[in-house]
N, C-alpha and C positions, 0 to 999 in steps of 0.2 A: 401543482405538482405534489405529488404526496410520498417523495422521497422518503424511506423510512430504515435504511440500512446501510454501511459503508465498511467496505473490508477494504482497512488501513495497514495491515501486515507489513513489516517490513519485506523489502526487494528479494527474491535469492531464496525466500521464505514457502511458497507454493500458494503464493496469492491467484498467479496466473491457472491452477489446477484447480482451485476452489472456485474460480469465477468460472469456468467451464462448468463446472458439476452443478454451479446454482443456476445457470443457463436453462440446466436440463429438466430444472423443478416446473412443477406445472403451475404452482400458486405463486410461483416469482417470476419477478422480473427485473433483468440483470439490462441496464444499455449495453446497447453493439460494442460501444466503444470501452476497450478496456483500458483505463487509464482515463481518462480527460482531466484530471488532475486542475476541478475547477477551483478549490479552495487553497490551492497553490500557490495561484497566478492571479493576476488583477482581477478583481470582481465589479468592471464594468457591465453597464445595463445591457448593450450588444453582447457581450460572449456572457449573462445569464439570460438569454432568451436562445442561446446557443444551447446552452447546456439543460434548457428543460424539455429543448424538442429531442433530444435523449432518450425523455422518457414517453414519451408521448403514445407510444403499441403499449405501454407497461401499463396505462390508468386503469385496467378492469382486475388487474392485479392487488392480490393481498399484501405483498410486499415488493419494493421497487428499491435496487438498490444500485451500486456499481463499485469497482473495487479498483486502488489509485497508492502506489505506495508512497507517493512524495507526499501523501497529507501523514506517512508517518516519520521520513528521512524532514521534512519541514516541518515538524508538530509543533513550535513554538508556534509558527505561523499561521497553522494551518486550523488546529485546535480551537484559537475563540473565533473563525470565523464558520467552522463548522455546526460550534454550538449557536453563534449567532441565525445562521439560517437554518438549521437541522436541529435542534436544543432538545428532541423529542429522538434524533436517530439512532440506532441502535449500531454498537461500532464491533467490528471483528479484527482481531490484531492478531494475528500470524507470528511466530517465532522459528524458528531452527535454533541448533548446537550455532552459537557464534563463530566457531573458528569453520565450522563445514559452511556458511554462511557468504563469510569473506572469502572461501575458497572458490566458492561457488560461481559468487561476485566477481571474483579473479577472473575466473576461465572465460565467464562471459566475455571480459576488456580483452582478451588475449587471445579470441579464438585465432588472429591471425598469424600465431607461432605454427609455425609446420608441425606434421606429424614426426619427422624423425629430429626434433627440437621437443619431445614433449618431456623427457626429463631435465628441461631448462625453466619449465612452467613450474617447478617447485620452489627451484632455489629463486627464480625470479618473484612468485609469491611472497617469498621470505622477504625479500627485501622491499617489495611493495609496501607490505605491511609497516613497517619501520619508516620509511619514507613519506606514505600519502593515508594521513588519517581518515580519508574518507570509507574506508574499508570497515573502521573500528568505528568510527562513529555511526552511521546506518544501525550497527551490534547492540550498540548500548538502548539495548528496549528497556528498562525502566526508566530512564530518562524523555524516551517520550511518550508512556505509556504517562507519567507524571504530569507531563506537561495536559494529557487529556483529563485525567483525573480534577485539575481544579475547574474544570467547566463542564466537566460529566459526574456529577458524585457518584448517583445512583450506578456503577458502570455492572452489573448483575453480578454473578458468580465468575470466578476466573478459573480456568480449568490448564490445567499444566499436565505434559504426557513426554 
């Protein structure tokens, strides 16, 4: 398998819009599966013979990647085992405005407030936030942008917009 690229963006980030648009390139090749989130979860022998018939339409391709946000909400975890089998891949990390992020994250958890409740989805935001640190942590990208850094030195140029 000549896996050579992984867009780790955080969640809420437009991971899911980027993987579309790399779909569409002619010299990539993106797996079906969006998310398989293999360097997340146990890296037993069965689900990595799982994960490389993935890529299997992509071998005549230049680049072969697939995009997974839990290897960045997981990046203590996910980070030496990605350099372990990928030591060579090249990594895409997504960001958003952090509070449009959580908000974002919000509405997803809560589509199932009604429409004439949707000026409850703020103040209920509010107090999510305060409550379940999972919102702010996902946010905190240098923290796992760090944890890539000690097993990716070389990580190229960083571009902020």
């Amino acid at each position: 398998m000549k896996l050579n690229f992984l867009v780790i963006g955080a969640m809420k980030c437009g991971t899911t819009q980027l993987y579309h648009l790399l779909r569409q390139h002619s010299d990539l090749f993106m797996c079906d599966l969006k998310e398989p989130g293999m360097f997340a979860d146990s890296l037993d022998e069965q689900r990595w013979y799982w994960y490389e018939s993935l890529f299997v339409k992509g071998k005549d391709k230049t680049a072969i990647g697939e995009a997974s946000t839990a290897y960045t909400y997981n990046s203590s975890f996910s980070a030496p085992r990605i350099a372990k089998h990928l030591p060579d891949a090249k990594l895409i990390y997504i960001t958003r405005d952090p509070l449009m992020r959580m908000e974002s994250h919000w509405m997803q958890v809560c589509r199932n407030i009604n429409q004439r409740d949707l000026h409850l989805r703020r103040w209920y935001f509010n107090q999510r936030i305060i409550q379940d640190c999972v919102y702010i942590e996902v946010s905190k990208y240098w923290k796992h942008i760090s944890a890539y850094r000690k097993y990716f030195r070389d990580l190229g140029s960083w571009c902020c917009s």
